[in-house]
Structures are given as C-alpha cells and as structure tokens.
C-alpha positions in Angstrom: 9.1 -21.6 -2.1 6.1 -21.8 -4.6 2.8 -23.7 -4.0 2.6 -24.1 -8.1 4.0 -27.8 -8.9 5.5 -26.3 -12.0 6.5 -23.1 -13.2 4.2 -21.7 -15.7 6.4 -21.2 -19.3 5.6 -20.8 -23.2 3.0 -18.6 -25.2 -0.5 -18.0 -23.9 0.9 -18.3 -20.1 2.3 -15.6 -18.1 1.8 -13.8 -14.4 0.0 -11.6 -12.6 2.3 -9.4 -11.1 0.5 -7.6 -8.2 -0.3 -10.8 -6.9 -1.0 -11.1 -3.1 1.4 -14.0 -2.1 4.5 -14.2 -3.3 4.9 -18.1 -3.1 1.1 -18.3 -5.5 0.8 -17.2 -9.2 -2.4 -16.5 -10.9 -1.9 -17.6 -14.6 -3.5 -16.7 -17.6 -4.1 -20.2 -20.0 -4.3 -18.6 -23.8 -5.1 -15.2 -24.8 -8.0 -13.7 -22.0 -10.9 -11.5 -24.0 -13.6 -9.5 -22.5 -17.4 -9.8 -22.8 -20.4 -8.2 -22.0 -23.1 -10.7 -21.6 -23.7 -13.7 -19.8 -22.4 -17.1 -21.1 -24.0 -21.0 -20.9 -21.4 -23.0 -19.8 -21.3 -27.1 -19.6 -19.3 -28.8 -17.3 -18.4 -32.7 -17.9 -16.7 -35.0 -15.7 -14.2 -37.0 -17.6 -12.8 -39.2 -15.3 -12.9 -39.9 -11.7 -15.9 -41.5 -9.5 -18.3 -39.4 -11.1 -17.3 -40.0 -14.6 -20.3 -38.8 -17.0 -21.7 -36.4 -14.7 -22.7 -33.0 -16.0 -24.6 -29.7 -15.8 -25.5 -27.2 -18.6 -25.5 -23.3 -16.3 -26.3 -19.9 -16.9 -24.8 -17.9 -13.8 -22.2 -15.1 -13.4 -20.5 -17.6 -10.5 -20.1 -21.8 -10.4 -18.6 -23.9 -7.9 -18.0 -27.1 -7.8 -17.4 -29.4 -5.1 -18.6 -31.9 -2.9 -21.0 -30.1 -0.6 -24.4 -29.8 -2.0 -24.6 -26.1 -2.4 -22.4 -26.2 -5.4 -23.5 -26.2 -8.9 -22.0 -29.5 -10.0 -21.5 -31.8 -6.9 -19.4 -34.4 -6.9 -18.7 -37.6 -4.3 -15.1 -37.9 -4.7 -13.7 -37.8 -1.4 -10.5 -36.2 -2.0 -12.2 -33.1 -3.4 -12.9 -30.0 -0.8 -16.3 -29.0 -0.1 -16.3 -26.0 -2.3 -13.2 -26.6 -4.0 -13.1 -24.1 -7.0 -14.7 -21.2 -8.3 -15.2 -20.1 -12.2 -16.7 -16.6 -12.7 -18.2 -15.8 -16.0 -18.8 -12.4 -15.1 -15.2 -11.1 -15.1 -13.8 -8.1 -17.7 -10.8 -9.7 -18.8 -12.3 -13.6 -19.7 -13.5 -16.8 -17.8 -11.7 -16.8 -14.2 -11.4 -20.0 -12.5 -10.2 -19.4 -8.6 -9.6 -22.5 -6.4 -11.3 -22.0 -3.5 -8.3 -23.1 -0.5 -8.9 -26.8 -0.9 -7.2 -29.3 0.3 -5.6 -31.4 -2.8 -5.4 -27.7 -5.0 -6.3 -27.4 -8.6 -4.6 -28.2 -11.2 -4.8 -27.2 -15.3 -2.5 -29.0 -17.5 0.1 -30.2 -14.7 0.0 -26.9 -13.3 -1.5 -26.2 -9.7 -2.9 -22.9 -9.7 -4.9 -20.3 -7.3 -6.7 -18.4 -10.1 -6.4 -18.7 -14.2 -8.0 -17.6 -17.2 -9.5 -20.6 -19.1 -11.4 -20.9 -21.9 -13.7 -23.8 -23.9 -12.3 -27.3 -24.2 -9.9 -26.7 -20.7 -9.2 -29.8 -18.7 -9.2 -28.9 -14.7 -8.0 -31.5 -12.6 -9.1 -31.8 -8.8 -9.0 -34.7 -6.1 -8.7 -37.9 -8.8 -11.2 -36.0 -10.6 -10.9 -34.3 -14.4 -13.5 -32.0 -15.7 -13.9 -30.7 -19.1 -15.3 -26.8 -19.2 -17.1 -27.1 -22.8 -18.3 -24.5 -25.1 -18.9 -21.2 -23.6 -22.6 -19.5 -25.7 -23.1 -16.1 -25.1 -27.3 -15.2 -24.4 -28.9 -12.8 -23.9 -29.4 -10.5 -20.5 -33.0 -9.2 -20.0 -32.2 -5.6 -18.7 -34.6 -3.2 -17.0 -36.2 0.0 -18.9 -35.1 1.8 -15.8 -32.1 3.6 -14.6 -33.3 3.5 -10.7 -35.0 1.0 -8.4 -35.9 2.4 -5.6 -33.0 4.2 -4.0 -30.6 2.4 -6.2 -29.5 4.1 -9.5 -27.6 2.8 -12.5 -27.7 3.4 -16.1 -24.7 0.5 -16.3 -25.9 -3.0 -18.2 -24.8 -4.8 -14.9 -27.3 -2.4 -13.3 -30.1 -2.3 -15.7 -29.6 -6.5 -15.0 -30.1 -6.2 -11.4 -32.9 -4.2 -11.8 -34.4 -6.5 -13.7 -34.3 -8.9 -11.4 -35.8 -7.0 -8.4 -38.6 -5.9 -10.5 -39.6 -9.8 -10.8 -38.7 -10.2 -7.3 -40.2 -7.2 -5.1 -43.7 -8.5 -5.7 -43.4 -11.6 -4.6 -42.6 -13.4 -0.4 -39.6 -14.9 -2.1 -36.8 -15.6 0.3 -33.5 -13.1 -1.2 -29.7 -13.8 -0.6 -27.9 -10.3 -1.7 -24.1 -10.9 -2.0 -21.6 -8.4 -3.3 -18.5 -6.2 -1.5 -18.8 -3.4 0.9 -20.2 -0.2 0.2 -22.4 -2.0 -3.0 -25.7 -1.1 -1.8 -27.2 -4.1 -0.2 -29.5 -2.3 2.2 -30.8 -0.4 -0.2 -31.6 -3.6 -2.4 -33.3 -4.7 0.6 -35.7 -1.5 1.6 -36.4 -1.6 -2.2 -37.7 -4.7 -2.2 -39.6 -4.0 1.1 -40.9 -0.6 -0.6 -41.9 -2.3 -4.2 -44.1 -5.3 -2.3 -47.2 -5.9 -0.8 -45.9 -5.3 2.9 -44.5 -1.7 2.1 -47.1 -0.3 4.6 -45.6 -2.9 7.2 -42.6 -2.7 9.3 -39.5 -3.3 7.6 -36.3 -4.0 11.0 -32.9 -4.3 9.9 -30.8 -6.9 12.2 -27.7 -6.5 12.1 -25.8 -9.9 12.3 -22.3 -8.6 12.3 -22.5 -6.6 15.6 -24.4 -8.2 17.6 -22.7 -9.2 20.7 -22.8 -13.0 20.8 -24.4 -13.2 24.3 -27.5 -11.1 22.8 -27.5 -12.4 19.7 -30.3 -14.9 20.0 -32.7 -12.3 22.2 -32.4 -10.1 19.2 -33.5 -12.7 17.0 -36.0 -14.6 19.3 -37.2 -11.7 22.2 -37.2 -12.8 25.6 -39.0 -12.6 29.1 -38.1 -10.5 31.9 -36.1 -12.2 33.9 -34.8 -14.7 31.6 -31.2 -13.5 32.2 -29.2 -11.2 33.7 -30.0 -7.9 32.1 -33.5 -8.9 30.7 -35.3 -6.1 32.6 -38.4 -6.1 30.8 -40.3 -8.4 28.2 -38.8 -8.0 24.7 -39.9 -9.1 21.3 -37.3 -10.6 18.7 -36.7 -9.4 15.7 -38.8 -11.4 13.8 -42.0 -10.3 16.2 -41.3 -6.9 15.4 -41.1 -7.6 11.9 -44.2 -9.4 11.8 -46.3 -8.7 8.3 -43.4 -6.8 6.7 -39.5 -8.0 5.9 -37.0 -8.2 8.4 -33.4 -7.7 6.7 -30.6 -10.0 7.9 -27.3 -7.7 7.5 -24.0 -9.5 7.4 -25.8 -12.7 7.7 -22.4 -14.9 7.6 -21.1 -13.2 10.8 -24.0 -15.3 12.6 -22.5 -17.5 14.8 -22.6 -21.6 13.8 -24.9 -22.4 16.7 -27.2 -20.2 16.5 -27.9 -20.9 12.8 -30.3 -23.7 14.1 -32.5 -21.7 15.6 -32.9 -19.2 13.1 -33.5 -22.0 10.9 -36.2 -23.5 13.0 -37.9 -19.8 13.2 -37.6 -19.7 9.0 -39.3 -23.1 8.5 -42.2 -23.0 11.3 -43.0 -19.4 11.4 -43.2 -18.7 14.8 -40.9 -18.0 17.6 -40.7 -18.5 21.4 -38.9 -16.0 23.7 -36.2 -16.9 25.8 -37.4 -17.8 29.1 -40.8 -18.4 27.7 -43.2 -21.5 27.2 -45.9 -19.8 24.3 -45.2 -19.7 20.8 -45.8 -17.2 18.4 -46.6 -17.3 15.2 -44.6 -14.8 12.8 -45.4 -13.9 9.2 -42.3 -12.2 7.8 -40.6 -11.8 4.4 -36.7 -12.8 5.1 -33.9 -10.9 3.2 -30.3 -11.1 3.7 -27.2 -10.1 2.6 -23.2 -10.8 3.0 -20.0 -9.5 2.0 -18.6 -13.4 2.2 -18.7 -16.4 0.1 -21.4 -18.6 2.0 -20.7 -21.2 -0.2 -17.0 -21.8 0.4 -18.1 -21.0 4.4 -20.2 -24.1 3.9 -17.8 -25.9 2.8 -15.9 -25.2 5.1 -18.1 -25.9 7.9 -18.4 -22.5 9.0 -22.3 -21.9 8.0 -24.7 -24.4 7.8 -26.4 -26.3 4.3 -30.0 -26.0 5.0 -29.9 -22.5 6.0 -27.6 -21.5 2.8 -30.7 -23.1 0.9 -33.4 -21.1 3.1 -32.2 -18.2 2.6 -30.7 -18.0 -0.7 -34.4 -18.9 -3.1 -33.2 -16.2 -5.1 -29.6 -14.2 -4.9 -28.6 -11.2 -5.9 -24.8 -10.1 -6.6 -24.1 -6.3 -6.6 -21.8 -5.5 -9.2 -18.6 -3.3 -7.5 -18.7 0.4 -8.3 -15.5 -0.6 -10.7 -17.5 -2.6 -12.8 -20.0 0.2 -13.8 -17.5 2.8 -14.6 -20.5 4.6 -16.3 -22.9 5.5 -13.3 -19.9 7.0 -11.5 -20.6 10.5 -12.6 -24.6 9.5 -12.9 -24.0 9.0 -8.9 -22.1 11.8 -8.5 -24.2 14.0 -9.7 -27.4 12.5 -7.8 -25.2 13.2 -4.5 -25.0 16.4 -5.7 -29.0 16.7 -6.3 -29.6 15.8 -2.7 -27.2 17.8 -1.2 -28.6 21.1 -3.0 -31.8 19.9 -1.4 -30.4 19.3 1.8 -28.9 22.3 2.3 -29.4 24.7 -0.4 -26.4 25.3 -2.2 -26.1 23.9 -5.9 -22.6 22.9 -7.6 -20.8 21.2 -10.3 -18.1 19.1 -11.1 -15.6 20.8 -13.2 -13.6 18.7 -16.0 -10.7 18.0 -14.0 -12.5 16.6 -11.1 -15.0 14.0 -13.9 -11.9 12.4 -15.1 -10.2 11.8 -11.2 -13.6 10.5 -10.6 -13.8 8.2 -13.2 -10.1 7.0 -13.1 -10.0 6.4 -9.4 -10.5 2.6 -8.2 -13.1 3.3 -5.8 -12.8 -0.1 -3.8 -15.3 1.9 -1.1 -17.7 1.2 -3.9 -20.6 3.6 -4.3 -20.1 4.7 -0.3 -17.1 5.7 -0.6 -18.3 8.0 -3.9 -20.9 9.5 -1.9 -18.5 10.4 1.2 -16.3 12.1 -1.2 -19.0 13.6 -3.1 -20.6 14.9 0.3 -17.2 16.1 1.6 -15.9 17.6 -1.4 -19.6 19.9 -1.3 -18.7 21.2 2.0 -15.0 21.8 1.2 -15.3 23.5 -2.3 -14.3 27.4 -2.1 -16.8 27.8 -5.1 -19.8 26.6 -6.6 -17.7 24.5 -8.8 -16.1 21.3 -7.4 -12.1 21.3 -8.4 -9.6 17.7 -8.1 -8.0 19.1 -4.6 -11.9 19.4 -3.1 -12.3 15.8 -3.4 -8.9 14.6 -1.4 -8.6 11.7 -3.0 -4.8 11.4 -2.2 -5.3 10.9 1.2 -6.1 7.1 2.0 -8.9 7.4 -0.8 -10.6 10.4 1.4 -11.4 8.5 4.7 -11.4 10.4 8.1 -8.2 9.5 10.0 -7.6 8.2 13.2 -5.0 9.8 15.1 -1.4 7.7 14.3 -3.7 5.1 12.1 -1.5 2.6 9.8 -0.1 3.9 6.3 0.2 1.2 3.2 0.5 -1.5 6.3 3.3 0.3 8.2 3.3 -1.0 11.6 2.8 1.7 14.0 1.2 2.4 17.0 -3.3 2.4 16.0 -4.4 6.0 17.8 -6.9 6.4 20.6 -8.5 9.7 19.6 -11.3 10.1 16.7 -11.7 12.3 14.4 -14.6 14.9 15.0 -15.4 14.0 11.2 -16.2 10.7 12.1 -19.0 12.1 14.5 -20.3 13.7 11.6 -21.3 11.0 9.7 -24.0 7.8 9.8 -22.8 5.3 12.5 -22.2 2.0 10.3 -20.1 4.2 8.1 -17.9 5.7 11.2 -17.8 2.2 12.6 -16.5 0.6 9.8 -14.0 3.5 9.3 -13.2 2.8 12.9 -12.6 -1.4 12.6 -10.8 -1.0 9.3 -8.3 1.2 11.1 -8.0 -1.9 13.6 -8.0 -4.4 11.3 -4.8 -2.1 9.7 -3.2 -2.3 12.6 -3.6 -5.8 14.2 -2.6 -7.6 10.7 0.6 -4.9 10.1 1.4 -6.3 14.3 0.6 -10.1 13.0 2.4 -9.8 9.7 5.5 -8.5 11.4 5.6 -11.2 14.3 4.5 -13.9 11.6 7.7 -12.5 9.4 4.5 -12.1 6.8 3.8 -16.0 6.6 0.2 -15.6 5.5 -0.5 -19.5 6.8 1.2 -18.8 10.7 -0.6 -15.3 10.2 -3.9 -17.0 10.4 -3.0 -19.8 12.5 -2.6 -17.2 15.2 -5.6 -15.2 14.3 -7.7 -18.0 14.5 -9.2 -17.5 10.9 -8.7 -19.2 7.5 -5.8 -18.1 4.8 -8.2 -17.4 2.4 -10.3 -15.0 4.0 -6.9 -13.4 5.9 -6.0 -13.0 2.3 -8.9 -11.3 1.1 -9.1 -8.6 3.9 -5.3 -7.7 3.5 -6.7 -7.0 0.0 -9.2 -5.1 0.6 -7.7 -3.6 3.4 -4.6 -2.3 0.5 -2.2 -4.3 2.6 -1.3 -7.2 0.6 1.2 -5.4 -1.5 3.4 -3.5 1.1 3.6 -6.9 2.6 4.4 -9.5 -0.7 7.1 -6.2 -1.2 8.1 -6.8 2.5 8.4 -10.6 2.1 10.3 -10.9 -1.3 12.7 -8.6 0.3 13.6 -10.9 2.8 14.2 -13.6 0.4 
C-alpha cells in the first residue's frame, strides 16, 4: 500500500531508492542541480483563502503553515500547523519535505513526502496552491577566519557561520542553535560566551534533556530547604547562578510542555522565585539554546509552545553536518591530532590510505564522532604514522560496544555490562553511546511486535511517525527494516 495518490512516471521523475518507508516515495520533479550559495526565493498563494498572499525570503530553511512561527502563514483551516518544509541549503537542488500533516502535500496530482522542485512549481496543500517563483542566487558574507573560538572550519558553510557569530558574540542577543548531533553546538555556545562582554562571568550549561522531570523546574528556578522531599538545603536555579554571564539551554526541545511557562515567565521579567519561596530575584543573563529537533514542526504540533519559540530563537544558528563540509575533515583531523601531541606527548600522522577512508566515510557522528576516532586511532597506532585498520571504522563506525548490543537492527537481547572504554571517555559522549544502544534495541523489539508498521510503531511508543522515522535513521535502522518489510509483502 502507498501513501502517494499516484505513481510517479515520465522524464524528470524517478525514486529515491534507500528510502525509509516502503509505502512513501521521495520524488525528484525535473533534473536536481547543486549550488553553493544561498538563494531568494518568493512564495505566492494562488488560490485558496489566502489568495494574493506572499513573502520574498533569504533562508537556508522555509515553512509554511498555519502556526505563526512559519515563514509564510496561512489561515486555511485544513492546512497543518507546520505543514511543509523547503530547504535551499541542500547539495543536490531545492528540497521540499512535508512535514506529517494532516491533508499531505501534493505537486502536480502527486502526494509526496519529499521532492526536488524548482522555479515556477505549483504545491498544493489543504484547498491551498502556492506558486514557488524564481529562485536568485546572492551572495554569502563569509568570515576571514578559519576558527571561532573552539570551532574550526575552512568549509564556505563554516566560514558562513562564522560570520554570523562574529556579529553575534558582542551583542545580549537571545541565540537558537539548531543542527544534528555531534555538530558542535556547545561549543557555538561557550564561543559566544567567550567573544562577549560577560566572558569574565559565569557561563552554566543546563541540560534540558536529562533532567529528571521532578527536578526539572528546581534546576531552572532553585528552591528552599524544605520545599520538597529531598530539598535539604537552599539552592539557586540556574538562571541565579548564571547571573551576569550566559546560561546555555542544551537540548532545549526535551523541556517538558508545562514547564515552558515558567521558563518563559523567567525570560521576559528577569527575575526568578525559588520553589517554596515568597522573594523574587532579579536575574541578568544572556540566554542560548540549542536542539537537535525541529521546534517549528514541534510547535505545530503542539509539543512546544509559540511564544517561547519566538523568545528564544532572536537569532538562530544551523550547524552544517560534518558531511556537508567534506573539506575540514582532514583540517579536524589533524587539529585532534595537535591536541593530542600536547596532551600526551607523542606526535603522528595520517598516512595516505587512512586521508582518503577519512574523507569517504559518512560520518553521521558528525565532528564527535571524527574526534573519537581520531583520539582512539592515536592510542591504537603501532607507529607514529596512523594506518586505515587504526581507525576501526568497520566496526559500527568505531563506537565502544555494549556487550550483546543490536547489529544493523537485529533484534537481540541489549547487554548489561559496559565497556571499560566507555569509562574512558567524557560522560555526555558515554551516555549517549549508552541510550543509542537502547534506543537500538527497544525500536528492533517494537518493529518486530509492530510487524515494522512505522504508524502502530509509534502509536505504542507514544511518539509521532515523523520523529520515530528520523531516529530509525539516524540510528542506521531504517533500512534493515524497509528490507524486512518488503520482504513480507
């Protein structure tokens, strides 16, 4: 059974073929083309309630849909909040991505999930048509610099980001910093900390994705002794300890929905009162966050809240994936190196063979994932010269195991010991080796019970198809189990 209402035919059409779900298609609509600099698009409603509606944008990412974070907002009602997606920022041409609504989208009779477009395409959604009109390429403004901070890249989409946090650091500007795991957000985040006027004030990372939910507004707020079971002494918040510097917001989107209220409250009045506590205290602090998830879809979706989307997100920031910036893969590699010598003494290279595994490798651990092979590979290697075999690459792209762990989504029984590597290294890296391994082997469990029905799948887990979708990707899952479903067709 296919989602698509027809089956896509003739020249300029064809499919994707390591597609996740076997019953979507991602079509490409005339030739795609690369390009390497940012493009000014118009979008023009042609018919519906909203007929004559348009914006001009210059933006990597645009949405459209009724909630008011997207770029073109529209009222009709049968359109989803944040209904569809078009990224100008992707190698192989314009990428339009509908975003799980309700109604779908559609381009020339033909419902799709994602398709190439390009100037003068009509895209149908709700009783809605918009016209995506000519595409100019302009010009990027890219830094003189090959580092910022911490962060290094020689890469244009680099060199743009820099850019941007040059104008940025100096200033009490509010930032959003999106991109996937492994990009580098912290270390956008203490750059910007480093680079502005509160450097020589505290800079606290709170991070939103583990806190436990029952401490999750102590941590933000503080709280009296006494206030609750465990508060055994007075405690300052976050935001108090932050006070005249930046306080980071990690994982910002794992927040849960009611307390988003009260963080807003703290983020428009500037001051904060401790749980159990009548006094208020004032806070000046310098709010950055960051997210692996698409806030605006989870507004539209109901899962984080408007006005705190438009708080925090004054400025945003995307981190390119280390796949997009083949070119500082060595640069990085070699920097790892640097601070390794320095660390502990001994110098070495990269020999031929192991550049070129480097550069053809997919890295979808982005730049962590580099520097944990880089770091490992330095201990391994026999010599002062770092061969293909030091890097073990081959081995579930290099990560430490967990005894019995799942392999390419086999379901088998998840392991109870850990590694002593994992003891080894930082404790946000082991932890998210750690929940990756879960996450491999609760989805292999609920794929097998769910006979690899992605919508039952999420049904049970409690979460949406779309974002069950995107962690069997990134998880490496989502082709073992299209292979496992078209071969019970």
């Amino acid at each position: 059974m296919t989602n698509s209402t027809k089956e896509p035919q003739g020249p300029g059409i064809s499919r994707l073929e390591d597609d996740l779900d076997p019953g979507m298609t991602t079509t490409f609509f005339s030739a795609p083309h690369g390009h390497t600099q940012l493009r000014r698009v118009m979008l023009r409603v042609t018919s519906g309630p909203d007929k004559g509606a348009q914006i001009q944008v210059a933006r990597p990412r645009i949405t459209v849909g009724r909630s008011a974070v997207n770029d073109l907002v529209l009222t009709d009602t049968s359109v989803s909040g944040t209904h569809l997606q078009i990224s100008l920022g992707d190698k192989r041409g314009i990428l339009l991505r509908d975003l799980e609504s309700t109604n779908g989208t559609s381009i020339g009779g033909y419902r799709i999930r994602e398709a190439y477009i390009e100037p003068g395409t009509t895209i149908s959604l709700g009783k809605t048509d918009v016209s995506f009109m000519s595409a100019d390429e302009i010009e990027i403004p890219l830094s003189g610099q090959d580092h910022f901070g911490a962060l290094w890249g020689a890469s244009p989409a680099m060199r743009e980001v820099f850019a941007i946090l040059e104008k940025v650091a100096p200033t009490d500007m509010s930032v959003m910093i999106g991109g996937d795991t492994g990009t580098g957000k912290e270390l956008v985040a203490r750059a910007l900390h480093d680079e502005s006027k509160r450097s020589d004030k505290p800079f606290v990372v709170l991070d939103c994705g583990s806190l436990p939910r029952e401490l999750a507004e102590a941590a933000i707020l503080g709280h009296k002794k006494g206030s609750f079971t465990g508060a055994i002494s007075d405690r300052p918040g976050a935001f108090e300890e932050a006070d005249g510097g930046t306080l980071f917001l990690d994982e910002v989107g794992e927040l849960p929905l009611d307390l988003q209220p009260k963080l807003l409250r703290v983020l428009d009045r500037r001051e904060v009162q401790r749980i159990g506590e009548s006094q208020v205290r004032k806070v000046n602090v310098r709010v950055v966050a960051a997210t692996h998830r698409d806030l605006r879809q989870m507004v539209g979706q109901g899962q984080f809240r408007e006005d705190l989307y438009f708080r925090l997100s004054v400025m945003t920031v995307d981190m390119p994936p280390l796949r997009d910036r083949g070119e500082d893969i060595l640069l990085l590699a070699n920097k790892f190196l640097e601070d390794f010598a320095r660390i502990h003494g001994r110098s070495l290279v990269l020999n031929d063979e192991a550049k070129a595994v480097l550069l053809s490798e997919p890295w979808r651990g982005n730049v962590r994932q580099l520097k944990n092979t880089i770091e490992r590979a330095a201990h391994l290697a026999r010599s002062t010269s770092i061969e293909p075999a030091d890097l073990h690459l081959g081995r579930r792209e290099g990560r430490p195991a967990i005894a019995k762990t799942q392999a390419e989504g086999e379901q088998k029984e998840a392991g109870k010991g850990l590694s002593e590597e994992l003891y080894a290294m930082p404790f946000k890296e082991a932890k998210q080796v750690v929940v990756d391994d879960f996450e491999r082997a609760y989805f292999a469990r609920l794929l097998a019970k769910t006979g690899n029905n992605l919508s039952r799948a999420s049904a049970e887990a409690g979460i949406t198809r779309y974002y069950l979708r995107e962690l069997l990707k990134r998880l490496g899952m989502h082709k073992s189990s299209k292979k496992k479903a078209e071969g019970d067709n």
